[in-house]
C-alpha positions in Angstrom: 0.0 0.0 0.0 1.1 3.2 -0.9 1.9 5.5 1.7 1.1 9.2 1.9 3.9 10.8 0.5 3.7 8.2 -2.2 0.3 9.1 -3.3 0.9 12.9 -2.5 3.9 13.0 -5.5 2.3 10.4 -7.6 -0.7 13.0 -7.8 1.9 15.7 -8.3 3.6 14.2 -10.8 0.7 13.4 -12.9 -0.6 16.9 -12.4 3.0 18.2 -13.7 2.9 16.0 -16.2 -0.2 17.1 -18.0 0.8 20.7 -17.7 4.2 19.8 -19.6 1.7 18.3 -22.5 -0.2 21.2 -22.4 2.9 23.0 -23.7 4.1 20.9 -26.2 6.6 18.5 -23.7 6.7 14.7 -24.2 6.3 14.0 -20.6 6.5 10.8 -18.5 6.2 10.0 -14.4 8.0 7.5 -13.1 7.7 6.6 -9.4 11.4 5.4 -9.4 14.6 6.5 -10.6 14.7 2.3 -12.2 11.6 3.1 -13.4 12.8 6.3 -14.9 16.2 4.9 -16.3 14.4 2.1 -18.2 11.7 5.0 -19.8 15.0 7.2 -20.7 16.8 3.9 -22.5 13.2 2.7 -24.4 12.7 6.5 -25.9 16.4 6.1 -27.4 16.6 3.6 -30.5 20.3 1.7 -31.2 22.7 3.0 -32.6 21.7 6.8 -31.6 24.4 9.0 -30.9 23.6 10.1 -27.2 25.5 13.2 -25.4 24.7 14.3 -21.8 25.3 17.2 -20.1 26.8 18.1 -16.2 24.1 16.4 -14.5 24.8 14.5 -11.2 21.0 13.1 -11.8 21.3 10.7 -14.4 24.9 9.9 -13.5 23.9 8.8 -9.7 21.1 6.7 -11.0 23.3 4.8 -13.7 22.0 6.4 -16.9 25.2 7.3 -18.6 26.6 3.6 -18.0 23.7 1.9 -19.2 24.4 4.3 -22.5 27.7 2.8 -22.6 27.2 -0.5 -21.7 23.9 -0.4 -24.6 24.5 -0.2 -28.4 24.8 3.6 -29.0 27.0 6.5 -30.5 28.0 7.6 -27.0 29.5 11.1 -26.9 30.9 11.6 -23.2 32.6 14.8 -22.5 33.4 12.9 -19.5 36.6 11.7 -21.1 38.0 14.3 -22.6 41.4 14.9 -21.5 42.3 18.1 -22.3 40.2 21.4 -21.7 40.6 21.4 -25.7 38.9 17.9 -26.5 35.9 18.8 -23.4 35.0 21.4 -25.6 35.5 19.7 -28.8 32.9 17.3 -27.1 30.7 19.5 -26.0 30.2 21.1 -29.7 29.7 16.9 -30.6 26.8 16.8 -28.6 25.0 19.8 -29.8 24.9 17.8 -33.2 23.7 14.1 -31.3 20.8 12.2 -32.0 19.7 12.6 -28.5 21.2 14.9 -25.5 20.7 13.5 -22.0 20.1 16.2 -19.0 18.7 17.2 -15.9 16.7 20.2 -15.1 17.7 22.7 -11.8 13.9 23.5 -11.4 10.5 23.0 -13.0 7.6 24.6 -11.8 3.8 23.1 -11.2 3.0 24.4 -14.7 5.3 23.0 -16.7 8.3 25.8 -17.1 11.6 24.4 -17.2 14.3 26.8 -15.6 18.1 26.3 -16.1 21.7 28.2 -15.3 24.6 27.8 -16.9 28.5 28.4 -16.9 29.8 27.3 -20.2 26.4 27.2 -21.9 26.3 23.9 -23.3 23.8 22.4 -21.8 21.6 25.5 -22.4 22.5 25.6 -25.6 21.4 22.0 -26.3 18.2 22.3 -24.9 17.8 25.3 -27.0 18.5 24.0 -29.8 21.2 21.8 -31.6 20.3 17.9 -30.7 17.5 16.3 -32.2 15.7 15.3 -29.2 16.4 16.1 -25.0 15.8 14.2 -22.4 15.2 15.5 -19.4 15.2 13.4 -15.7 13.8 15.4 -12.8 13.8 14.2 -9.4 10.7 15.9 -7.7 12.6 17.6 -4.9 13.0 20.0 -8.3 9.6 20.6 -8.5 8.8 24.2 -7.5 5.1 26.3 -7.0 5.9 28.6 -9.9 8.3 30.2 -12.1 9.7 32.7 -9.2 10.5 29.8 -6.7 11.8 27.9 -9.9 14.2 30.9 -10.3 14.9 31.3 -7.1 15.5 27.0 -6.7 18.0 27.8 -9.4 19.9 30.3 -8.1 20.0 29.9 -4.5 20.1 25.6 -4.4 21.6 24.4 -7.6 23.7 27.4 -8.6 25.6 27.2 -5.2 26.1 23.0 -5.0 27.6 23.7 -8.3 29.7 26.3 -7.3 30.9 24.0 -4.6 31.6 21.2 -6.8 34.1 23.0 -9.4 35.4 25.0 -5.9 35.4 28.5 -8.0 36.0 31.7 -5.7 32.4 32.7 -5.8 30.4 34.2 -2.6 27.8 31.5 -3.0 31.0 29.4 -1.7 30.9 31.8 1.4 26.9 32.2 2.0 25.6 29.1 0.4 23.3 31.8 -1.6 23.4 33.8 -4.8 24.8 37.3 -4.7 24.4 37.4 -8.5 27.9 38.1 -8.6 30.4 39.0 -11.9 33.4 37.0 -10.7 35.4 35.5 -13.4 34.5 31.8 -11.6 30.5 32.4 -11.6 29.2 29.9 -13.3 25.7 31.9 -13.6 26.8 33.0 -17.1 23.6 31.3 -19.1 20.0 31.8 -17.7 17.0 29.6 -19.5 13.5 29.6 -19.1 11.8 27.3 -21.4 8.2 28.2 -21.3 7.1 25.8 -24.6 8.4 22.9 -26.5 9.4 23.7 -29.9 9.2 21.8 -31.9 6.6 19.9 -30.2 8.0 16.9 -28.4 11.6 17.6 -29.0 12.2 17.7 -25.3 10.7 14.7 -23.3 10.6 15.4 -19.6 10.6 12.3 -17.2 10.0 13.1 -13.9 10.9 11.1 -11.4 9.0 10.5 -7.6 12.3 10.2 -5.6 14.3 13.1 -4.6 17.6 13.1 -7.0 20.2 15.8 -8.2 19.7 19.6 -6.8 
């Protein structure tokens, strides 16, 4: 039996998910992040060449090594070993089949809302790839399109900070101070009000709490 928090997100979820429709997403819930991984790997046919993005998400829940262990194209920016070749790779995957991401917030109608440092994973969403896919954990779920913002500037943008260890003053506070340093990796703001084309990006949300 579920139990309340269960059938709290599952409602959520489903209510999320028809909002992204409404706007033009290909949109999936998932209660599990298994769940989740198996939807991601059935929307991407053989032989696709697949790209991915920054995103702790689908490298915690073992998407980027089922790509590599599947039959695909894989373009991993991941092993690059030069700053030269990372960006080499990231121009790859603006040309892939299908680009894997996460999202750093998505509000209760259906907005996606993104920051970026180099731009790449901005970019692809924009456009570039064929198709995006999109894993959100529902701890990423916000009431609007201000908390959204505000999820991405004050949660995500700072974790990040603290993972490349830039001399930002998120590092400092643990908050935005929309700061200009040369290490702010707040370069690249996207808000993604519609799919366009329609069902280009396919949003699978997921009812555990993953990423940030």
């Amino acid at each position: 039996m579920s139990t309340p928090i269960e059938m709290r997100t599952e409602i959520l979820g489903n209510a999320v998910v028809k909002k992204l429709e409404g706007r033009y997403f290909e949109a999936y819930y998932c209660p599990t992040a298994k769940e989740a991984l198996e939807k991601a790997l059935s929307l991407v046919p053989e032989k696709s060449s697949v790209s991915w993005g920054g995103s702790m998400t689908i490298r915690s829940m073992g998407l980027t090594q089922a790509f590599h262990d599947g039959d695909f194209n894989v373009i991993d920016r991941d092993l690059g070993k030069t700053p030269e070749e990372v960006a080499d790779l990231h121009r790859q995957g603006l040309l892939s089949d299908f680009f894997i991401t996460s999202t750093n917030a998505l509000s209760q109608d259906g907005i996606l809302v993104n920051i970026d440092g180099t731009g790449n994973r901005v970019a692809a969403m924009s456009f570039g790839p064929k198709n995006v896919i999109i894993l959100c954990g529902i701890n990423k779920v916000a009431p609007n399109l201000d908390v959204a913002i505000a999820r991405a500037r004050n949660v995500a943008a700072p974790i990040n900070a603290f993972r490349f260890m830039g001399k930002t003053p998120c590092i400092s506070t643990g908050i935005c101070h929309n700061c200009t340093t040369p290490d702010c990796i707040c370069a690249q703001v996207l808000i993604t009000r519609i799919c366009k084309p329609a069902k280009r990006i396919k949003v699978i949300l997921i009812g555990e709490e993953f990423g940030f």
